[in-house]
TISEKE-348572 format. One line per field, with one value per residue: residue number from 1; x, y, z of N, C-alpha, C in turn; residue in three letters. Coordinates in steps of 0.02 Angstrom, whole numbers, plus 32768, in hexadecimal, padded with zeros to 4 digits. Layout:
<kenus>
num NUM, ...;
n.u X, ...;
n.v Y, ...;
n.w Z, ...;
ca.u X, ...;
ca.v Y, ...;
ca.w Z, ...;
c.u X, ...;
c.v Y, ...;
c.w Z, ...;
residu ala, ...;
</kenus>
This chain:
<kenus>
num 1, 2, 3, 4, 5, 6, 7, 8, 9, 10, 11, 12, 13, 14, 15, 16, 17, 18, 19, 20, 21, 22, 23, 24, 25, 26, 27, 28, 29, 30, 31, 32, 33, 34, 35, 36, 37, 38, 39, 40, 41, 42, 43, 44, 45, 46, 47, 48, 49, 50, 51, 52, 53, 54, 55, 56, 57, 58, 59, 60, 61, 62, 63, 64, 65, 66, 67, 68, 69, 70, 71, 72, 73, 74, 75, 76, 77, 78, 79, 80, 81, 82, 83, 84, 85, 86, 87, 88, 89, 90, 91, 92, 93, 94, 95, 96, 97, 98, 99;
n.u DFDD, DFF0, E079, E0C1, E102, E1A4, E1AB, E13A, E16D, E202, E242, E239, E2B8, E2FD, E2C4, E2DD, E371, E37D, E324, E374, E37E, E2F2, E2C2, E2EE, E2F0, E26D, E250, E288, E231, E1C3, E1EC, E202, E173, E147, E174, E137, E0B8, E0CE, E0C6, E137, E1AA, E210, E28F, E2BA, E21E, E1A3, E15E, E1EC, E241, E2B3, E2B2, E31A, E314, E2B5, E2F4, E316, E35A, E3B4, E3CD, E428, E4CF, E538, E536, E525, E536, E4F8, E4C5, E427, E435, E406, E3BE, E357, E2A5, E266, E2E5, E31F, E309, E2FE, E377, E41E, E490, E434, E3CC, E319, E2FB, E2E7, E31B, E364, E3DA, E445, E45F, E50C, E554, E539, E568, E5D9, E611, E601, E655;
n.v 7DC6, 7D2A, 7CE8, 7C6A, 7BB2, 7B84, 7AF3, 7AE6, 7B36, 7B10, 7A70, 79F3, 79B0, 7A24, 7A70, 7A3E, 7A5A, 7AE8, 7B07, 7B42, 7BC8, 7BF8, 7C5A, 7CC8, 7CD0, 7CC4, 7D54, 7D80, 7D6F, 7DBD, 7E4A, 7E3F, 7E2A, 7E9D, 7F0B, 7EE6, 7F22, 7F95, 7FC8, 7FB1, 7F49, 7E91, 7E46, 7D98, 7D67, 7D50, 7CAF, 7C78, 7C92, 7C4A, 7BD3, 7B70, 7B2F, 7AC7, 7A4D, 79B3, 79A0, 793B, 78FD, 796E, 799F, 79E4, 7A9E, 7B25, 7BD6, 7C55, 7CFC, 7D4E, 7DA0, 7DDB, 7E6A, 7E7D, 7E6E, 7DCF, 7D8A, 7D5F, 7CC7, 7C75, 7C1D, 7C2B, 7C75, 7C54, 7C56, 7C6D, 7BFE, 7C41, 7CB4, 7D31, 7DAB, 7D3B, 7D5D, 7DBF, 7DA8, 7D17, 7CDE, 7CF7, 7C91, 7C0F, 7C21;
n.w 1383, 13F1, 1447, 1423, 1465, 1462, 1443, 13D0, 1382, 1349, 1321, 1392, 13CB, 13B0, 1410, 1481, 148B, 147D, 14F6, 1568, 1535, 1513, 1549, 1527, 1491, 1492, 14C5, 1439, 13E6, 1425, 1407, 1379, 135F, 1399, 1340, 12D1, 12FF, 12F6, 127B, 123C, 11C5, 11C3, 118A, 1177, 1156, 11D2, 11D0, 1192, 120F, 126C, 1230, 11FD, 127D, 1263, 1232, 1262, 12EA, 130C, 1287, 1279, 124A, 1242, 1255, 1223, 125C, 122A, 1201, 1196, 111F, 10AB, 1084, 1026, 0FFA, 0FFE, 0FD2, 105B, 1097, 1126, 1137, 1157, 10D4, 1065, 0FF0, 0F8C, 0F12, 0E93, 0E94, 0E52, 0E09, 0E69, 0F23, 0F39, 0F9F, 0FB3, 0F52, 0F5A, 0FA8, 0F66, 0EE8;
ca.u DFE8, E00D, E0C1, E0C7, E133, E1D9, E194, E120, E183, E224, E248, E23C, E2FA, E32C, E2AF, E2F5, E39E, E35D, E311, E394, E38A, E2BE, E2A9, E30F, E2C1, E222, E25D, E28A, E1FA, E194, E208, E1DD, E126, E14B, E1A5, E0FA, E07D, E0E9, E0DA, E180, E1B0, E24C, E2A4, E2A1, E1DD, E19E, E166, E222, E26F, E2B7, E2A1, E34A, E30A, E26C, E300, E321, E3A0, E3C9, E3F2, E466, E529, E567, E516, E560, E515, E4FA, E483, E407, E44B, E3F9, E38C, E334, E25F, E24A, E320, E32C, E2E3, E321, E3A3, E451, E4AB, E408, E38E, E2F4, E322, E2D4, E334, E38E, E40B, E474, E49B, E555, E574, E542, E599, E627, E62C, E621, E699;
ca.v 7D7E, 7D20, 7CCF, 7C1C, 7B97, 7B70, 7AB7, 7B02, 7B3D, 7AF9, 7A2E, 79D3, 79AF, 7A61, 7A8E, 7A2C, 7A6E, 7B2B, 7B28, 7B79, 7C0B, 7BF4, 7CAD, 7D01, 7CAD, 7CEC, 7D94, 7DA2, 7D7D, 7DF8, 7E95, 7E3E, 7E36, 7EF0, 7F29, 7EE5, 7F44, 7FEB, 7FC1, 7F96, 7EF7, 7E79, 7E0A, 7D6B, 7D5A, 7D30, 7C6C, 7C5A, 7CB5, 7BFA, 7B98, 7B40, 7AF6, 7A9A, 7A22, 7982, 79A6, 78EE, 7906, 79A2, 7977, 7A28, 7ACD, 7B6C, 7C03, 7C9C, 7D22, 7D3A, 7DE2, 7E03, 7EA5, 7E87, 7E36, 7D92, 7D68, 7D38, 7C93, 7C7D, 7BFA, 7C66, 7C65, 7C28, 7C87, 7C37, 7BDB, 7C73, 7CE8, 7D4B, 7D84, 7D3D, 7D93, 7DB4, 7D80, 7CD9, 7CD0, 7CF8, 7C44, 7BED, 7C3A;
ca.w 1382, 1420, 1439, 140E, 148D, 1425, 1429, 13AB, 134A, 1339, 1333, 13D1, 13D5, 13BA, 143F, 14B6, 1486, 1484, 1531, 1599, 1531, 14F1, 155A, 14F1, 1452, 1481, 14B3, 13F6, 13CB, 1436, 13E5, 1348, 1357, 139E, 1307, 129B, 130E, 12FB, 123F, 1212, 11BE, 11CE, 1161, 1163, 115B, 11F4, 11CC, 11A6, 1240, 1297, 11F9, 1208, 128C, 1259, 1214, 128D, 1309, 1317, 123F, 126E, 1255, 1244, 125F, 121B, 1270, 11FA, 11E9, 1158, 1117, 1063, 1081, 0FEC, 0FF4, 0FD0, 0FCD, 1098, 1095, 1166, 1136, 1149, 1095, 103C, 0FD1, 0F64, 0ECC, 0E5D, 0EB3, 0E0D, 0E1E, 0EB4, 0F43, 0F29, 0FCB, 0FA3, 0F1B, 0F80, 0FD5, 0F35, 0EC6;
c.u E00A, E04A, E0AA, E0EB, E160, E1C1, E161, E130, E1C1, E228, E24F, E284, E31E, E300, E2C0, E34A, E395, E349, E337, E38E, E33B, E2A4, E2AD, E2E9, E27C, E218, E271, E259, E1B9, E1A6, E201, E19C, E11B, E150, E15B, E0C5, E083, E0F1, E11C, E17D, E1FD, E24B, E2C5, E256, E1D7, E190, E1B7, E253, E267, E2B4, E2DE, E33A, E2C3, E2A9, E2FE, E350, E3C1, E3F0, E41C, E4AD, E54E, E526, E544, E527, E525, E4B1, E458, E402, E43E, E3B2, E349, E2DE, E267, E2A2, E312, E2F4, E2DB, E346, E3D0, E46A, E484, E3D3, E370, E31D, E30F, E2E4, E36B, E3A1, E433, E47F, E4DA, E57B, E585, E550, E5D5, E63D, E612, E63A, E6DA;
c.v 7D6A, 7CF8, 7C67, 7BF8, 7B71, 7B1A, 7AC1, 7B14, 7B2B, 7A8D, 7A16, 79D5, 7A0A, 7A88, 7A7F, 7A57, 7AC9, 7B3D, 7B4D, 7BC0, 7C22, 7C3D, 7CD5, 7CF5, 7CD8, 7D41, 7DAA, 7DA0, 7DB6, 7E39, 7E6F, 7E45, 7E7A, 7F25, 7F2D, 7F2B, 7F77, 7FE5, 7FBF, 7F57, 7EEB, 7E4D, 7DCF, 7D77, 7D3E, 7CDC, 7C4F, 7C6A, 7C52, 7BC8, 7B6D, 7B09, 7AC6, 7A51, 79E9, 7987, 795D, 78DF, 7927, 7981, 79C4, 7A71, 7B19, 7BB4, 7C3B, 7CCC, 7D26, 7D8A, 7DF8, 7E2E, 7E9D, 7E4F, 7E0D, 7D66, 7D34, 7CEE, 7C6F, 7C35, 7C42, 7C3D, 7C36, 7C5D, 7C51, 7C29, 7C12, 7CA6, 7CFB, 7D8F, 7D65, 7D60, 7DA9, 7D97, 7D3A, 7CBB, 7CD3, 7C9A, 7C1C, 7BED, 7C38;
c.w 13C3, 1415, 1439, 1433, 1462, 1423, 1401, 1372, 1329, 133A, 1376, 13FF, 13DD, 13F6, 147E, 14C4, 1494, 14CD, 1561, 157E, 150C, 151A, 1536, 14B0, 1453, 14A1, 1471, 13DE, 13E2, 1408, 138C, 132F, 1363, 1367, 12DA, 12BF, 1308, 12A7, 1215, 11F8, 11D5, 118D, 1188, 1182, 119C, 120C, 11B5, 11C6, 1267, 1267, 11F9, 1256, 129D, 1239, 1254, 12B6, 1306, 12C2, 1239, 126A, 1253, 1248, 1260, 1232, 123E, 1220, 11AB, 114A, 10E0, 1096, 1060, 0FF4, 0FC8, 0FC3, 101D, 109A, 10EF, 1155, 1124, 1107, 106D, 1016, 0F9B, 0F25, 0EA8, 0E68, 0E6F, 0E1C, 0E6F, 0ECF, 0F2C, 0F6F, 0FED, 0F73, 0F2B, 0F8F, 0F93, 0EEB, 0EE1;
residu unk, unk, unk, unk, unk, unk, unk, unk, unk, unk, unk, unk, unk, unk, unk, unk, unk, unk, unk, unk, unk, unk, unk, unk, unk, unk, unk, unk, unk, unk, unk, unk, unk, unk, unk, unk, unk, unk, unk, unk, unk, unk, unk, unk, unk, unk, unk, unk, unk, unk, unk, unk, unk, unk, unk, unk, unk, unk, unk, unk, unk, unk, unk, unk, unk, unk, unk, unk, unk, unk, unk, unk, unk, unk, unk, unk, unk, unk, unk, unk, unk, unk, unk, unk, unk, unk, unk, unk, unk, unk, unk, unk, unk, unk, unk, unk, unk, unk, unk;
</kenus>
């Protein structure tokens, strides 16, 4: 699969915001597409590696940087501290932050 230009794939706004560092961006994605061709996988799924920012930068008011650290297929949704609604049971580590 060839690499995509982050105006492609992220929102306009966060692409504008992204460009000083849109090298690096798509150096992760080469050692990701790498990782597939050497048959490995990753978590988060590749359609939601960047998914936080398909939102509106211009709608952002806060932005908490995490990672997306459940192991487990089908939990990492690529929002950090988010997994699908049918996700049973909870991480525990997101159960941590609201308990």
């Amino acid at each position: 699969m060839a690499p995509r230009p982050l105006h492609e794939i992220v929102e306009a706004g966060w692409a504008k915001a992204l460009a000083p560092v849109a090298d690096r961006i798509a150096a992760m994605g080469d050692f990701l597409r790498a990782e597939i061709a050497a048959g490995r996988t990753y978590l988060p799924a590749g359609d939601k590696v960047l998914r936080a920012f398909q939102q509106p930068f211009d709608d952002v008011r806060v932005l908490i940087v995490g990672q997306d650290p459940y192991p487990t297929p089908g939990h990492p949704v690529g929002l950090s501290f988010a997994v699908a609604p049918d996700v049973k049971p909870l991480p525990k580590s997101l159960i941590n932050i609201f308990t």
